[in-house]
VOVOMAR-111647 format. One record per residue (C-alpha): residue in three letters; x, y, z. Coordinates in pm, whole numbers, plus 50000, padded with zeros to 5 digits. Each point is the difference from the previous one (the first is absolute). Example, Ala and Ser with C-alpha at 12.3 -4.5 7.8 and 13.67 -1.06 7.14 Angstrom:
BEGIN
ALA  51230  49550  50780
SER  50137  50344  49934
END
This chain:
BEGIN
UNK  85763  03588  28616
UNK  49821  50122  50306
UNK  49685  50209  50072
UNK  50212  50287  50030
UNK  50192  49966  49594
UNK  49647  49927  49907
UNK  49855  50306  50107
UNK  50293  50229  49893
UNK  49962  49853  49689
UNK  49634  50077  49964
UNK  50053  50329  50094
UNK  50255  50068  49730
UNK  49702  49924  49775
UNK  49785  50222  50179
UNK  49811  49817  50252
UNK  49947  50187  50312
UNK  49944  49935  50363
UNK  49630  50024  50160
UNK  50018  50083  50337
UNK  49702  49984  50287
UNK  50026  49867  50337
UNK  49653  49946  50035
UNK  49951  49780  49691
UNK  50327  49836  49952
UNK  50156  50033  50384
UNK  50320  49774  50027
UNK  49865  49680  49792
UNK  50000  50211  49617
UNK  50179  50186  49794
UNK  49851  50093  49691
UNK  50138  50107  49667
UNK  49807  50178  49773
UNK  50098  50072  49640
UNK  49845  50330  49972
UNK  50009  50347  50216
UNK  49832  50240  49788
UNK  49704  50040  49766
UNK  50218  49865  49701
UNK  50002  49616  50056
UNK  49747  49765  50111
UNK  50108  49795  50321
UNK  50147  49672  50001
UNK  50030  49890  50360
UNK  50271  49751  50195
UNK  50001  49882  50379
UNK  50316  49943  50194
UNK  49884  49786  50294
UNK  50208  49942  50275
UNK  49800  49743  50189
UNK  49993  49752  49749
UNK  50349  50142  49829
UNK  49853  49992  49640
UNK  49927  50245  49716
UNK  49643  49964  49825
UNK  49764  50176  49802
UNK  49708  49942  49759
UNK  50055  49871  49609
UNK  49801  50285  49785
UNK  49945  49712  49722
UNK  50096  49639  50110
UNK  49720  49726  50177
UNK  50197  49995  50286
UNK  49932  50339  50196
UNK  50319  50032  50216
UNK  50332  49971  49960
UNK  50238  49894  50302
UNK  50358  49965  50028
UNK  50241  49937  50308
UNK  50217  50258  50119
UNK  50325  49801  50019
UNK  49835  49915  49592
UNK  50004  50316  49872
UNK  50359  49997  49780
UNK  49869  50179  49694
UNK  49618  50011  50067
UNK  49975  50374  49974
UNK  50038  49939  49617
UNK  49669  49717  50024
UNK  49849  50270  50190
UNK  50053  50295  49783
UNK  49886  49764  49679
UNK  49657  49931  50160
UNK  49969  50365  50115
UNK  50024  50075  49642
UNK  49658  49807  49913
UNK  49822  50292  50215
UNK  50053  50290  49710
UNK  50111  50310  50132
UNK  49712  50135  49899
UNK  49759  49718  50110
UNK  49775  50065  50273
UNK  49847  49786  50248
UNK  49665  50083  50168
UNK  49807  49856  50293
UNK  49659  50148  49982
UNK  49795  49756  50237
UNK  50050  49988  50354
UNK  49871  49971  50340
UNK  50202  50067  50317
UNK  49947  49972  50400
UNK  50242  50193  50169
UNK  50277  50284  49983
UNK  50256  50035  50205
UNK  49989  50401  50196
UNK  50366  49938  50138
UNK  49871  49883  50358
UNK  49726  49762  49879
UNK  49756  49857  49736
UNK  49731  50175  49902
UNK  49729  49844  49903
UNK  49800  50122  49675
UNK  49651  49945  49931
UNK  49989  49731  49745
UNK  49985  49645  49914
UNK  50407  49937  49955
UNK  50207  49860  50304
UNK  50357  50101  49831
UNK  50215  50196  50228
UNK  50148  50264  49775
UNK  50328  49864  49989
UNK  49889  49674  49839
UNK  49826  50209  49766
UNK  50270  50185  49880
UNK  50291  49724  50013
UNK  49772  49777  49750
UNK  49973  50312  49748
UNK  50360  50034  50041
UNK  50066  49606  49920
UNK  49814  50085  49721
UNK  50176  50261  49859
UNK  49693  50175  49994
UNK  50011  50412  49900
UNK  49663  50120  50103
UNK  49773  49857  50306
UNK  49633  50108  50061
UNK  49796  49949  50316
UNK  49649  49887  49937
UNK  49882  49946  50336
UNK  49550  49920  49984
UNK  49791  50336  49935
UNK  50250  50228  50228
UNK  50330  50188  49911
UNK  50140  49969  50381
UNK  50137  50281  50151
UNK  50194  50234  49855
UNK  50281  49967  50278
UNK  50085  49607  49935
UNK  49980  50075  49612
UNK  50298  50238  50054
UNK  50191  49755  50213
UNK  49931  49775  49715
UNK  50116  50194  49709
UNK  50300  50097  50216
UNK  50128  49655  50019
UNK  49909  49910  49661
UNK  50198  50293  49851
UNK  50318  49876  50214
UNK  49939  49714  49758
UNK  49975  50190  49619
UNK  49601  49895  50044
UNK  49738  50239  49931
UNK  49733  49971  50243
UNK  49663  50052  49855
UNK  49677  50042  50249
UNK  49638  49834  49879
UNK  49736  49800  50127
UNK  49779  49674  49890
UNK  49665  50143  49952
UNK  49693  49796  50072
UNK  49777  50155  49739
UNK  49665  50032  50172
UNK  49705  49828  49764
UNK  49709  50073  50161
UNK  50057  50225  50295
UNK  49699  49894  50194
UNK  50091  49630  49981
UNK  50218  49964  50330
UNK  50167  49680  49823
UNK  50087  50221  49705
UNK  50232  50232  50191
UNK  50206  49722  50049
UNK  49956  49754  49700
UNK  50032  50246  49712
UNK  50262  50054  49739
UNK  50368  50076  50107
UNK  50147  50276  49796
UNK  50366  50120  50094
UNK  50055  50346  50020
UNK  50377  50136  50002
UNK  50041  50346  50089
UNK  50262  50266  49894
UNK  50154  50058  50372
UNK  49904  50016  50374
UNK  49812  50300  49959
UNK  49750  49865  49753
UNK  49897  49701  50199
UNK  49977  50192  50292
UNK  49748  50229  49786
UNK  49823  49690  49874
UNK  50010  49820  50351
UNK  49793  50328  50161
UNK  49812  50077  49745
UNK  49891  49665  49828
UNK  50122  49681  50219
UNK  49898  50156  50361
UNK  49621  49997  49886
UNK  50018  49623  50048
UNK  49985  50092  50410
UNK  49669  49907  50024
UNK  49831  50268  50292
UNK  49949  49764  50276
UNK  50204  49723  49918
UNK  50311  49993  50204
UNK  50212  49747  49843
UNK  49907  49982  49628
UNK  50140  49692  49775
UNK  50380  50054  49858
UNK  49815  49833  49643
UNK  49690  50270  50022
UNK  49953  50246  49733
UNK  49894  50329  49977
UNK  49617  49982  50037
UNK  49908  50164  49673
UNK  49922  49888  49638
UNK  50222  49829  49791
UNK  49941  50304  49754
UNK  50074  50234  50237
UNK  50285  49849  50107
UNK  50136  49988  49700
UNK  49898  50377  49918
UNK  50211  50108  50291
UNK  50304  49837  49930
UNK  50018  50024  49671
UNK  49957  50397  50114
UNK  50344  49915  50100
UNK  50132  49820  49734
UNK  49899  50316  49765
UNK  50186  50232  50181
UNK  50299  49756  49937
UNK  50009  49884  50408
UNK  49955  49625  49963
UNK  49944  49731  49770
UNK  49863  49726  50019
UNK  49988  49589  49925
UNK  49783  49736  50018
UNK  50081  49704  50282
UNK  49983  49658  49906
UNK  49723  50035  49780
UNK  49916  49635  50097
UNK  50001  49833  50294
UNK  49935  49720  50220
UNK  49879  50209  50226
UNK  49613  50146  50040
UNK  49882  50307  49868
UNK  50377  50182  49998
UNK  50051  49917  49633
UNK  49866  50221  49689
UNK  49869  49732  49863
UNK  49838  49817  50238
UNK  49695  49804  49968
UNK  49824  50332  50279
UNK  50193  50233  49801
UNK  49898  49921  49648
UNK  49679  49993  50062
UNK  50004  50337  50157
UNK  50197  50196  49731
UNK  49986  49781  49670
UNK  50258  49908  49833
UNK  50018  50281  49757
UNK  50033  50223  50272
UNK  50242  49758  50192
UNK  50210  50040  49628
UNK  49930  50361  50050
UNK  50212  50034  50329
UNK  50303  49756  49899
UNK  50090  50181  49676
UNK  49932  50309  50118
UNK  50211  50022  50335
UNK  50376  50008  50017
UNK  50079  49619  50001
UNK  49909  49631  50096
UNK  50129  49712  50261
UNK  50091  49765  49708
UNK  50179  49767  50286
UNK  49928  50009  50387
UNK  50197  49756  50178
UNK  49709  49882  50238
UNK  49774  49862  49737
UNK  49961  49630  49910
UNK  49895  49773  49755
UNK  49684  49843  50105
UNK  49687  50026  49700
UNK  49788  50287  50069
UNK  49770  49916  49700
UNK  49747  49859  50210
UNK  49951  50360  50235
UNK  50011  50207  49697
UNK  49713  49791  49819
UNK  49761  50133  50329
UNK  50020  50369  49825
UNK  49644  50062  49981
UNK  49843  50014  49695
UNK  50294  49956  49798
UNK  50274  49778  50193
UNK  50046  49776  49668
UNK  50111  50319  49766
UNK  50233  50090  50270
UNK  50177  49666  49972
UNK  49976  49984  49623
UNK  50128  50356  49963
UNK  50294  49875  50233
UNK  50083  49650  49829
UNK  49958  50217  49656
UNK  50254  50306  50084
UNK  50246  49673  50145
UNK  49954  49816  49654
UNK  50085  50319  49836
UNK  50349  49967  50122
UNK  50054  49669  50039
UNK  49951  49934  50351
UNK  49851  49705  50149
UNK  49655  50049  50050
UNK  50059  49989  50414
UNK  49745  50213  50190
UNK  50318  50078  50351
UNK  50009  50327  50100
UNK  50356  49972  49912
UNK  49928  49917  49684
UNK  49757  50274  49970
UNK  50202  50251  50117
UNK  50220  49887  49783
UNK  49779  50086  49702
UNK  49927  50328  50112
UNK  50329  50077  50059
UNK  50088  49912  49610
UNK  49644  50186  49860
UNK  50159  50293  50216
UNK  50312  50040  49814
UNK  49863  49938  49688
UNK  49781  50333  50060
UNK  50302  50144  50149
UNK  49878  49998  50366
UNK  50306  49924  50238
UNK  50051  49700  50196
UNK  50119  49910  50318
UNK  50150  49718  50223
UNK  49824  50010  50323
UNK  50186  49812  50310
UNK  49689  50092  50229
UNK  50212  49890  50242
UNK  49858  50013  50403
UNK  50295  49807  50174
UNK  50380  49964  49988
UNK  50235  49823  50109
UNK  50383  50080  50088
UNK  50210  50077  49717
UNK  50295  49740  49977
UNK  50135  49824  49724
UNK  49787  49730  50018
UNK  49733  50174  49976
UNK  49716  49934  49706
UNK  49833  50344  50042
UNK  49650  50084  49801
UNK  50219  50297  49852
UNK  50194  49786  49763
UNK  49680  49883  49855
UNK  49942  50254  49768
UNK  50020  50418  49974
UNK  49894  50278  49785
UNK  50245  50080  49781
UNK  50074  50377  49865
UNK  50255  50110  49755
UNK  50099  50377  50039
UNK  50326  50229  50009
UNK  49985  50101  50348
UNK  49848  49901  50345
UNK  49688  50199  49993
UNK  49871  50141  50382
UNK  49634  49946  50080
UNK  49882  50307  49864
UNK  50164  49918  49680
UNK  49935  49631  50012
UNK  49571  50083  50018
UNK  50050  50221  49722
UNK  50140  49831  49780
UNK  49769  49731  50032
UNK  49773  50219  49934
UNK  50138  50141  49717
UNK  50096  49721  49870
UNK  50356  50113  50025
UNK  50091  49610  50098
UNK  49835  49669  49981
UNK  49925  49757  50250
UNK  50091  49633  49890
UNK  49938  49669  50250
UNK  50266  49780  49993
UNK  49950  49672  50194
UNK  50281  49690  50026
UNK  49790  49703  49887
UNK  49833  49846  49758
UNK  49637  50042  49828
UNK  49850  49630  50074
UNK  49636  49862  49862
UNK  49868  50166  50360
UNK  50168  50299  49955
UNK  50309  50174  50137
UNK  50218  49802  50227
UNK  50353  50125  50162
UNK  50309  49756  50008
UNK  50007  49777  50278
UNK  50364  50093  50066
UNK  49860  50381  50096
UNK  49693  49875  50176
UNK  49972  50040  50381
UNK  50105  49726  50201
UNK  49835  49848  50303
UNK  50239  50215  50256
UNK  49838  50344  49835
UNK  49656  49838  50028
UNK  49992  49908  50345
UNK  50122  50334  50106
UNK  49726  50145  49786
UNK  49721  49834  50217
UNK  50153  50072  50324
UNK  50026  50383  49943
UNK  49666  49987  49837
UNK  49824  49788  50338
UNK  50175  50267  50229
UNK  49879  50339  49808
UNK  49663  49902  49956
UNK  49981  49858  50355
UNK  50067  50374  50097
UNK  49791  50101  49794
UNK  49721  49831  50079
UNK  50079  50021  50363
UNK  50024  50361  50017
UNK  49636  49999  49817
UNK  49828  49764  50253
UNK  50147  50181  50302
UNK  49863  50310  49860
UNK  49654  49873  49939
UNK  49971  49837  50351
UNK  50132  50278  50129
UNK  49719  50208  49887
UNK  49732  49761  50107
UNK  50159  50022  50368
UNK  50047  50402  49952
UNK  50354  49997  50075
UNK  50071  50335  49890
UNK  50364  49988  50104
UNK  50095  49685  49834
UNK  49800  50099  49652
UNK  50215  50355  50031
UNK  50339  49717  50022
UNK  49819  49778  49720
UNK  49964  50284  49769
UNK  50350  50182  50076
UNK  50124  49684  49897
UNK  49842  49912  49696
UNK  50041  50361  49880
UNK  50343  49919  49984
UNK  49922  49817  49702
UNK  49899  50247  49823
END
């Protein structure tokens, strides 16, 4: 049977044909099990370079599966079978993600952000996936509201809902400089453009310090933590946004809720407070490790040993290894969360990608969030139902729980190829970056008005 049978035969069933030049040019074709609001997508690439099918396993260790052309005598019926482990009505959500650049149909734009992604990475590893709903959580700024479109444009080509947010960096003392940068990260998801336009001029814009040309991509809004979260919750009231808590632990300073900084700021009980009382948790994010934190969280002032024991008690409880990771951690709060009927999410927090091929170990067969529902919701209706409580949220992560916490199987874990292209788009954007910043600053020491008009023009353009 050749490509050709196979695909007439998949369309017989129902499967459809995804077209975009920009995304798929002459290398893909994709296939796509749903068109409409009734199905959840189950996606399958056609590609003509390496003459192979493949696509991602919804339940096995192995994340893709890959079959020769001149092999595929009766594979559509393999292929329909493992479609059928994706329910109809099970939905796939990625709800954590950082990207670089989008793609204006003459050139990349750049966004203003930590991710170096192009947009058509971005998308192709949703779509390997299988994944239903994608948000963009770019650092304390919503973008502008001309790449979101082109964004939810090509993600609708796909079946996927595009949903606009931002990772918060919840200010805790707005007159510590270091706090606007090391301070909780809270992700906010809002209902379409137009709301995170609103909240970008009228919330995230007040991080432009007067006077400061080029503030930090990571800087918060200089205001209180209570403040901050009076105004957005202002939002989340009116039924705008809603809101979850990012990796509540983490290896790295100050950005965690319950960091060593952040504990003793708050307290725990009002730490508590904010994760049962928000919309969900990070109960996995694929960037954390397993190294001991106990010793950092024992320098809590004052009370560094309850912390631990309060920890190593709520583990014991159920029957967890007493392991202080932030995986592990995470973990815990992730499983405290549904038992109080908080939602949960998979976070892939991803910042680089590399080209989608069927070799390819991408972050986004690590884990989703996984929704069960009748009907692909849009963003309005995706928001409000979270907020209503219409749907729940569920983390679902391929691995196993070990003595240090979660850990994914090695068979979907990225490979040395994904790595390496990881640094090398991370050197070059923050090369740029920092570049662009030192240029400006000397320029304004020589009072080079021309070049710092350039210099600004340009960095503007991430914004």
């Amino acid at each position: 049977m050749g490509v050709e049978i196979y695909t007439a035969k998949l369309m017989e069933k129902g499967f459809v044909i995804v077209r975009d030049d920009y995304l798929l040019n002459n290398r893909f074709i994709v296939l796509n099990r749903s068109n409409d609001k009734n199905k959840s997508n189950f996606f399958i690439f056609l590609d003509f370079k390496n003459r192979e099918v493949f696509f991602s396993h919804p339940t096995a260790k192995e994340g893709i599966v890959r079959k020769k052309f001149n092999e595929l005598t009766d594979f559509h019926e393999k292929t329909l079978e493992i479609s059928s482990l994706k329910k109809d009505n099970e939905y796939y959500a990625f709800l954590h993600s950082h990207l670089g650049y989008v793609w204006n149909g003459k050139k990349y734009e750049p966004l203003w952000g930590d991710g170096v992604s192009k947009d058509k990475e971005w998308i192709l590893h949703t779509v390997l996936a299988h994944g239903d709903y994608k948000a963009l959580t770019e650092h304390n700024w919503t973008q502008n509201e001309y790449r979101l479109g082109l964004l939810q444009e090509r993600l609708e080509k796909f079946n996927i809902t595009f949903i606009p947010g931002f990772e918060n960096t919840t200010t805790l003392d707005k007159n510590n400089p270091i706090d606007l940068i090391q301070s909780p990260h809270i992700l906010w998801y809002c209902k379409d453009i137009k709301t995170a336009m609103d909240v970008k001029d009228n919330f995230l814009r007040k991080k432009l310090i007067k006077d400061v040309d080029i503030t930090p991509i990571y800087s918060g809004v200089p205001v209180s933590f209570d403040e901050q979260m009076s105004i957005l919750n202002k939002y989340r009231e009116e039924g705008k946004v809603f809101a979850v808590v990012a990796h509540p632990s983490s290896t790295l300073p100050g950005i965690d809720i319950l960091d060593p900084k952040c504990i003793e700021f708050l307290g725990m009980d009002r730490i508590l407070k904010t994760l049962w009382s928000l919309d969900g948790v990070e109960m996995y994010n694929s960037l954390e490790k397993h190294s001991n934190i106990e010793k950092e969280l024992t320098k809590v002032k004052d009370y560094g040993e309850e912390v631990v024991k309060w920890i190593r008690n709520e583990l014991k409880k159920r029957g967890l290894n007493e392991y202080l990771s932030t995986s592990m951690i995470n973990y815990l709060i992730g499983r405290m969360a549904v038992e109080k009927g908080v939602n949960t999410i998979f976070g892939q927090d991803d910042h680089h990608l590399p080209n989608v091929d069927g070799t390819t170990k991408s972050v986004y067969l690590y884990g989703h969030t996984k929704i069960f529902h009748e009907k692909k919701l849009d963003s309005r209706e995706f928001v409000e139902s979270v907020l209503h409580k219409k749907i729940k949220l569920e983390a679902h992560f391929y691995g196993t729980i070990t003595n240090k916490g979660p850990v994914i199987y090695k068979e979907r874990k990225e490979g040395l190829k994904e790595k390496i292209v990881g640094l090398f788009d991370k050197v070059k954007y923050y090369l740029n970056l920092g570049y662009n910043t030192i240029r400006f600053y000397a320029a304004k020491l020589l009072n080079n008005v021309e070049l710092i008009d350039e210099i600004k023009k340009e960095m503007e353009r991430y914004k």
